[in-house]
C-alpha positions as MATLAB code, in Angstrom:
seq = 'XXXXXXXXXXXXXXXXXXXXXXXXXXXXXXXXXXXXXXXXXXXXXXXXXXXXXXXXXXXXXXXXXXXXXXXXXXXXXXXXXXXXXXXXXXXXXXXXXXXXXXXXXXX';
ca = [
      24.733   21.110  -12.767;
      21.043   21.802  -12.520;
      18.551   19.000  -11.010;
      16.326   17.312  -13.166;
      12.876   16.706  -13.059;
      11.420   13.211  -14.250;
       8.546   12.424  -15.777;
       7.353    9.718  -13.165;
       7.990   12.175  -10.291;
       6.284   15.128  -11.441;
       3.094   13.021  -12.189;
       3.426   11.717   -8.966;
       3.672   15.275   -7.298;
       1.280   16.773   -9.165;
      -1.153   13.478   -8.163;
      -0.485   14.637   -4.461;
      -1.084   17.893   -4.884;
      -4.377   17.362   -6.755;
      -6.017   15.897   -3.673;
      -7.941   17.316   -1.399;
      -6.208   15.614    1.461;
      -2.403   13.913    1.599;
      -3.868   10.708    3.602;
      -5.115    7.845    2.189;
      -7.064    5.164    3.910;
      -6.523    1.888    2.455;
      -8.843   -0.980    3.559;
      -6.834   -4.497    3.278;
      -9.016   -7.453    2.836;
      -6.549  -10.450    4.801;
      -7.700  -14.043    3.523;
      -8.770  -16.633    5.937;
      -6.302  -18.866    7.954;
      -3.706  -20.428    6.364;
      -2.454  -22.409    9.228;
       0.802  -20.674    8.822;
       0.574  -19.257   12.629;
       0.242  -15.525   11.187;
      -2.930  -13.689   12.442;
      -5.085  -14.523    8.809;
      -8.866  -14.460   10.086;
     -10.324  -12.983    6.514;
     -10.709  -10.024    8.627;
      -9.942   -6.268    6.984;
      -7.459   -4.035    8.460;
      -7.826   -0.373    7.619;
      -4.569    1.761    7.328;
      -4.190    5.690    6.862;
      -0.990    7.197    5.241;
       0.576    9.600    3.120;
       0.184    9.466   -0.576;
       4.176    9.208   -0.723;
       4.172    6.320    1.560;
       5.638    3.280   -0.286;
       4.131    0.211   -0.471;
       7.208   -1.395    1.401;
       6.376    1.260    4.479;
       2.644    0.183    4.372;
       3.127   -3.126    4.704;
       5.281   -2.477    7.780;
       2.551   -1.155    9.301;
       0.743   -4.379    9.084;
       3.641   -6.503   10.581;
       2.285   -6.279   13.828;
      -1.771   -7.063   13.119;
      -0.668  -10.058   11.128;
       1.221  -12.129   14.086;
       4.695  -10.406   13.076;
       4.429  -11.920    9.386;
       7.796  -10.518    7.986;
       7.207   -8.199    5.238;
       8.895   -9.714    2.745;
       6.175  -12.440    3.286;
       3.596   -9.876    1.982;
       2.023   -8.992   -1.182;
      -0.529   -6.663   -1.580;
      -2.628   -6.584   -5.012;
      -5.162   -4.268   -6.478;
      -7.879   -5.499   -8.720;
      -7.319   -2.643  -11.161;
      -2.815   -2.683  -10.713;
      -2.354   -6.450  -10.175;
       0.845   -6.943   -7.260;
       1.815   -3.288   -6.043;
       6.044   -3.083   -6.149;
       7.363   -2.161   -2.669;
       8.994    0.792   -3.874;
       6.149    2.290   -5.437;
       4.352    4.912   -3.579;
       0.810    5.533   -3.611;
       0.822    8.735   -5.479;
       3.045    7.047   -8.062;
       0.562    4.285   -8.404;
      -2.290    7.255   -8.142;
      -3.543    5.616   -5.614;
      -5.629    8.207   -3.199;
      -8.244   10.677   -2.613;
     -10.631    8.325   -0.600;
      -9.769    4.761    0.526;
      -8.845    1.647   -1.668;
      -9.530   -1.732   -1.532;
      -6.794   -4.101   -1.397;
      -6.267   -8.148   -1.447;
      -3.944   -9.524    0.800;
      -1.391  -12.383    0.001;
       1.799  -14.180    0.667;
       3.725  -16.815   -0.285;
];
């Protein structure tokens, strides 16, 4: 049986390709203190990966800046996308070719 080809992942892959560079460096705005014990200062954390990185695997990567806030803790929002689904990668969400702003929140 041939594979197929989806619409979502051949946007996506063709998003990728389009740019001039694979990494993205996303700049994530934490709010102030929350008293939860998690590292929240309002300070801004910058991140580079992949455009196939998922939003899940991002988030990991803040674990440890934020005082080991589980990740499942974290939301990440866009002003233009709203809350950004874990399993959504960047290039998916065509999010790339320069760095992004991001709003950091949890619950």
């Amino acid at each position: 049986m041939p594979s197929q080809t989806y619409p979502c992942q051949t946007r996506r892959t063709d998003f990728a390709t389009s740019l001039p560079t694979p990494t993205v460096t996303l700049s994530i705005q934490v709010p102030p203190s929350n008293n939860s014990g998690w590292n929240f200062n309002g300070q801004s954390i910058s991140v580079s990966v992949d455009v196939m990185t998922t939003i899940k695997a991002v988030k990991g990567r803040l674990t440890s800046e934020l005082g080991g806030m589980p990740v499942n803790k974290m939301q990440l929002k866009s002003a233009a996308q709203g809350f950004l689904k874990d399993g959504a990668t960047l290039a998916f969400l065509n999010i790339g070719g320069g760095t992004g702003v991001f709003y950091w929140s949890c619950f």
